[in-house]
MIGU-52649 format. One record per residue (C-alpha): x, y, z; residue number from 0. Coordinates in pm, whole numbers. Example, Ala and Ser with C-alpha at 12.3 -4.5 7.8 and 13.67 -1.06 7.14 Angstrom:
REM MIGU-52649
1230;-450;780;0 .
1367;-106;714;1 .
//
This chain:
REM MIGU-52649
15955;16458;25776;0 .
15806;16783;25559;1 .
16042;17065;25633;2 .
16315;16836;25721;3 .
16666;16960;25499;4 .
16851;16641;25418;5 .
17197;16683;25272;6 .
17380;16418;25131;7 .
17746;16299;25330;8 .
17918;16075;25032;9 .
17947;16132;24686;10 .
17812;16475;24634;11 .
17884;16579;24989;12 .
17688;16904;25110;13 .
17421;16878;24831;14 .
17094;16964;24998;15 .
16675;16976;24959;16 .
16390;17013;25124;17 .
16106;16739;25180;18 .
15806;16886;25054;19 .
15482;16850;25225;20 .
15263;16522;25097;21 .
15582;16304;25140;22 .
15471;16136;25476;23 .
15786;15978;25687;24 .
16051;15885;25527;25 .
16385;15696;25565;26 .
16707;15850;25509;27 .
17025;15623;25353;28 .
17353;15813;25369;29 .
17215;16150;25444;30 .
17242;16393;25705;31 .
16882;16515;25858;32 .
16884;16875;25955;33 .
16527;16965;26123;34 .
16541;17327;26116;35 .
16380;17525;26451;36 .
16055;17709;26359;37 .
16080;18068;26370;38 .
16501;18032;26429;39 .
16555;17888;26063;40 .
16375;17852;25742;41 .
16406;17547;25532;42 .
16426;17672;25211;43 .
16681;17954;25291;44 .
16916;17700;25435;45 .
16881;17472;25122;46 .
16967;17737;24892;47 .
17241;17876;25162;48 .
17404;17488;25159;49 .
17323;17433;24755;50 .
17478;17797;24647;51 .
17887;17832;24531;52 .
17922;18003;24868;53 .
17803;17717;25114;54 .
17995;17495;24929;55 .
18308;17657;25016;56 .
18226;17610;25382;57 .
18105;17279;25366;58 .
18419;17186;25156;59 .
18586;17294;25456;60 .
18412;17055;25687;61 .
18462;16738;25511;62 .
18631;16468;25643;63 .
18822;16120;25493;64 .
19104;16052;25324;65 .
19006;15818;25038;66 .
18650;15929;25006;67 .
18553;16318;25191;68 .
18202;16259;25378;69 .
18024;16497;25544;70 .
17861;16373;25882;71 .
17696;16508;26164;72 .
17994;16644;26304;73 .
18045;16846;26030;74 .
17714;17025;26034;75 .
17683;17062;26398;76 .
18031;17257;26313;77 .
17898;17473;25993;78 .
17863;17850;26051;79 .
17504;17933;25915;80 .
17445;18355;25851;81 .
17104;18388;26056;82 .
16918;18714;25929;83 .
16563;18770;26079;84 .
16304;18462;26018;85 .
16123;18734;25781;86 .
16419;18818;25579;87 .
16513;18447;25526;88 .
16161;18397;25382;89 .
16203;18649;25183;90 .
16487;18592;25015;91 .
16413;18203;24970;92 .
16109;18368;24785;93 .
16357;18594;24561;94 .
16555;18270;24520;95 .
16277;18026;24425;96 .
16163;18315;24194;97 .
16478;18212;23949;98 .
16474;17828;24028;99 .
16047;17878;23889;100 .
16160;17978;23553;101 .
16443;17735;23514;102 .
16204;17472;23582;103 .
15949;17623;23337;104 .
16164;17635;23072;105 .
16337;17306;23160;106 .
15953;17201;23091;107 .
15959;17365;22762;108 .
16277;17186;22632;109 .
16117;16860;22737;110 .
15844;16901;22512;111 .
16020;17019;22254;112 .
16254;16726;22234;113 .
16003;16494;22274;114 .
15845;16670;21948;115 .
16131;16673;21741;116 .
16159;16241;21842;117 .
15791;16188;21794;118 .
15855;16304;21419;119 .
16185;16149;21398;120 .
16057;15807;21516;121 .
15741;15847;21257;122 .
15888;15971;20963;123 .
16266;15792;20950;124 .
16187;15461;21181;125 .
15816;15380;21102;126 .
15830;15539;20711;127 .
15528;15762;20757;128 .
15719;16077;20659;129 .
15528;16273;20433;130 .
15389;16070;20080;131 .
15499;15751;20223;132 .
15195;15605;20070;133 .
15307;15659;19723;134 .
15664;15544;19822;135 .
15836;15213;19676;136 .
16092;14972;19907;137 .
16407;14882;19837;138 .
16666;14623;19970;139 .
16963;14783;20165;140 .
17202;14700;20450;141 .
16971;14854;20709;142 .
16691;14656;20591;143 .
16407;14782;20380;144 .
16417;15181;20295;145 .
16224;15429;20094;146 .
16384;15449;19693;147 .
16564;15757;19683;148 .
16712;15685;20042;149 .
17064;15663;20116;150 .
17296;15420;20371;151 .
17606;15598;20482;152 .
17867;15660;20716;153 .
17851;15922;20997;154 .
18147;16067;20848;155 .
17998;16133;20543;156 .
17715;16311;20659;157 .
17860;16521;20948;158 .
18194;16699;21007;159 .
18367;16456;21302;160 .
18677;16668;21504;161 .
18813;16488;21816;162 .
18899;16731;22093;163 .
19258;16875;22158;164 .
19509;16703;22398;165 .
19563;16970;22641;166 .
19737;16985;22907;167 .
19570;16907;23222;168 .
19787;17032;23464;169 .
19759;17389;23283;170 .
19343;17362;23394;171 .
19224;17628;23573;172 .
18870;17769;23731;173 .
18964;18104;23756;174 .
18886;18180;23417;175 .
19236;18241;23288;176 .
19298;18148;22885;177 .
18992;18034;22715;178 .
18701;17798;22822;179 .
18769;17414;22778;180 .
18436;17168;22745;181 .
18537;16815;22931;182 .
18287;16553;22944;183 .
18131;16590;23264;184 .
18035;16965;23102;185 .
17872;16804;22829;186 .
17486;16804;22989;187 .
17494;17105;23203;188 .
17594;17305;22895;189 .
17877;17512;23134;190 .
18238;17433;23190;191 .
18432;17632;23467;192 .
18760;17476;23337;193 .
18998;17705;23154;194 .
19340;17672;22989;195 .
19573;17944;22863;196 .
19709;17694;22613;197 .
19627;17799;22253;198 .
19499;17544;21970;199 .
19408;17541;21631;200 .
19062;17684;21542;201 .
18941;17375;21443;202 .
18895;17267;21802;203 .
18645;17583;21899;204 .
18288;17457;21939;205 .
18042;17714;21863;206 .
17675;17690;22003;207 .
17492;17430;21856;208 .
17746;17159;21791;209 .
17674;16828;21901;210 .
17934;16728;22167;211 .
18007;16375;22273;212 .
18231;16181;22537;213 .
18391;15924;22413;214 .
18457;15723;22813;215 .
18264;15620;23061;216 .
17911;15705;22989;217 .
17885;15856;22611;218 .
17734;16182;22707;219 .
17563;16345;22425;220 .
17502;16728;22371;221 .
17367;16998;22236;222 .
17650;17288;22350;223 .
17428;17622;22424;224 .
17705;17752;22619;225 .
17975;17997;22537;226 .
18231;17928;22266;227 .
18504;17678;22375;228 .
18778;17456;22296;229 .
18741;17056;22212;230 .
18918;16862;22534;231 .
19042;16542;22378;232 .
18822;16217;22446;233 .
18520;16445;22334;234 .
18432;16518;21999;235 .
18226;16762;21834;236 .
17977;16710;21498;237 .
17842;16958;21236;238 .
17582;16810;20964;239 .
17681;16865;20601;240 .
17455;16945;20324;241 .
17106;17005;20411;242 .
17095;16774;20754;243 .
16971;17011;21027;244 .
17147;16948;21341;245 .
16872;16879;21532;246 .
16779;16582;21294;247 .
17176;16496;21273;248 .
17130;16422;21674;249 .
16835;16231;21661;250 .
17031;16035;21420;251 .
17312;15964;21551;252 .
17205;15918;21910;253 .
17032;15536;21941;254 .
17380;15421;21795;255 .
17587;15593;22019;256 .
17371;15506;22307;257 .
17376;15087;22170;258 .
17798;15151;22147;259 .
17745;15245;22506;260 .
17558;14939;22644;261 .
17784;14693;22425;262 .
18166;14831;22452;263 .
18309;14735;22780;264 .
18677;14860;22866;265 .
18904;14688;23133;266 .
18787;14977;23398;267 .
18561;15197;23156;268 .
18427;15215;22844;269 .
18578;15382;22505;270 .
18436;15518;22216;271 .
18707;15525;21929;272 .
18699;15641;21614;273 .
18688;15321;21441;274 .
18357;15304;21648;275 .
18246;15635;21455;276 .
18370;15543;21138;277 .
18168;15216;21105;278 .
17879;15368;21205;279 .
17585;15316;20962;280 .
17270;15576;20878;281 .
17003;15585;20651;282 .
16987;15982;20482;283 .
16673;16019;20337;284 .
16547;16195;20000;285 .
16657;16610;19951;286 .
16287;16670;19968;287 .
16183;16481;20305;288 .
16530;16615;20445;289 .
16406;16975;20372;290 .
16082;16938;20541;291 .
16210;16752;20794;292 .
16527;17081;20868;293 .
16180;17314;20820;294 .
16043;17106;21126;295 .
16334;17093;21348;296 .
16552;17400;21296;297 .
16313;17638;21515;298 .
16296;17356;21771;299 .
16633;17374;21759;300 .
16675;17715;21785;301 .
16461;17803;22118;302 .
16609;17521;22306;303 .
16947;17670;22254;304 .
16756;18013;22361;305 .
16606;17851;22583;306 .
16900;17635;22756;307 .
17101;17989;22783;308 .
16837;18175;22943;309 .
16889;17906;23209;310 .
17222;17942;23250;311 .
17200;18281;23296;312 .
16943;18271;23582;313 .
17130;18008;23732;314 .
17459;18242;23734;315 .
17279;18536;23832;316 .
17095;18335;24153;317 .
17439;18227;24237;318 .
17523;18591;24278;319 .
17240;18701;24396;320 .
17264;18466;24695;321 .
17616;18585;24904;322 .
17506;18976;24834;323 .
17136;18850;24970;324 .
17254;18665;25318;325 .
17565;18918;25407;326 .
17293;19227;25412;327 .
17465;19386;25131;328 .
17144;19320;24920;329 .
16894;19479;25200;330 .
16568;19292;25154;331 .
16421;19371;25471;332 .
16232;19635;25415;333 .
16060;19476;25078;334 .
15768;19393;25032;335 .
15766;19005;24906;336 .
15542;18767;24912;337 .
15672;18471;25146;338 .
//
């Protein structure tokens, strides 16, 4: 029902959200329904209590299985819950969904700006209609029929390839020790918490704005905005040469790597090797059209990166925000917020 908190028992265990109003009844598969008592416990504040680094401690606590941890019923009839005033619950859900607002506003904003930067890809180097493409002449080439002037070549021709660093895994850490390591499941979320105090050749730093990639499972592709780290091996990292903007380098290079994907199938998961990356085929177009197109997607570029850090920096800062908000050492009781 509206208001109900539903938090998920396999998988994810201890992940948590609120039905919103408008849903009507619904069923629940592999979730545990918490029905909060009005004027005891507000909904939102007990999401963001269960969703925050701190309630995830607890609930890690409270899982149970061997093979696969699940969190049941049991479990949260057995989870300690910090229960401030009703008022001061509300209010600091409000301070709470204050932060969560602008990450989804600019999460919004880097939507649209992607979907930009493909609406021009796909018009000017899939359809042709780049710029003077009435006054352009065809020619025959491995791709199939390209602008004269345009080029067929390797990825490795046209962007910088380095393959991540073996490191040792055992040597991992999340308590920050050594320098930051990007794995592949850090590749979207633009933040790694894994650390190694193992030291590597400069060549494996990725700086923001490299393209990162995972080469098993799913291919995960990147654009890193977060803070400088090392390559982990089975990801690599790529850096346009000449004139290629980055932005246009991704675009590029990400319908093959996503085809790769869907075709290569492992014994247990898929691999990306290098052989994959060497064969891979792109058309370059002319020095002009590539200028006009960087001119187009470099600021694009630029204020999603902005864009991408200014969310992880809310996020971080909500996350501390939270345990200094429901132990009373962040007094918000006497505030004026609007609930």
């Amino acid at each position: 029902q509206p208001g109900d908190v539903v938090i998920v028992r396999v998988g994810y265990p201890g992940t948590a959200c609120v039905i919103p109003e408008g849903m009507g009844d619904l069923n629940a598969a592999s979730l545990v329904i918490v029905r909060p008592t009005p004027g005891i416990l507000d909904s939102q504040y007990f999401a963001y209590l269960l969703n925050s680094p701190w309630g995830k401690a607890r609930i890690h606590g409270n899982l149970v299985g061997v093979a696969q941890q699940v969190f049941n019923t049991q479990s949260a009839a057995e989870l300690p819950i910090p229960l401030p005033p009703i008022s001061t619950q509300r209010k600091i859900a409000a301070i709470l969904s204050a932060y969560d607002d602008l990450i989804e506003n600019n999460t919004r904003r880097i939507a649209i700006l992607e979907e930009m930067a493909r609406l021009i890809y796909r018009e000017w180097f899939v359809h042709f209609r780049f710029p003077g493409h009435e006054r352009a002449k065809f020619v025959d080439s491995e791709l199939g029929r390209i602008p004269e002037g345009w080029e067929v070549k390797s990825l490795p021709e046209i962007a910088e390839v380095t393959y991540g660093f073996p490191f040792q895994s055992k040597l991992f850490n999340d308590a920050g020790e050594g320098k930051p390591v990007i794995r592949i499941r850090d590749i979207l979320g633009n933040v790694t918490k894994t650390s190694t105090p193992e030291n590597a050749d400069d060549k494996y730093i990725v700086e923001r704005g490299d393209i990162v990639i995972g080469m098993d499972g799913n291919f995960h592709m990147g654009r890193w905005a977060g803070e400088q780290s090392y390559l982990n091996q089975r990801v690599l990292r790529l850096r346009p040469r000449g004139k290629l903007s980055r932005f246009h380098l991704f675009l590029l290079a990400f319908d093959p790597i996503k085809y790769l994907e869907s075709v290569i199938v492992g014994t247990t998961v898929a691999h990306l090797s290098a052989r994959d990356i060497q064969a891979m085929r792109l058309i370059l177009p002319s020095v002009s059209i590539l200028a006009q197109a960087k001119s187009l997607f470099d600021p694009k570029y630029e204020l999603e990166l902005n864009l991408q850090l200014q969310n992880s920096i809310l996020r971080q800062t909500r996350d501390l925000l939270l345990p200094r908000l429901i132990s009373g050492e962040l007094d918000v009781s006497e505030m004026e917020i609007a609930t």
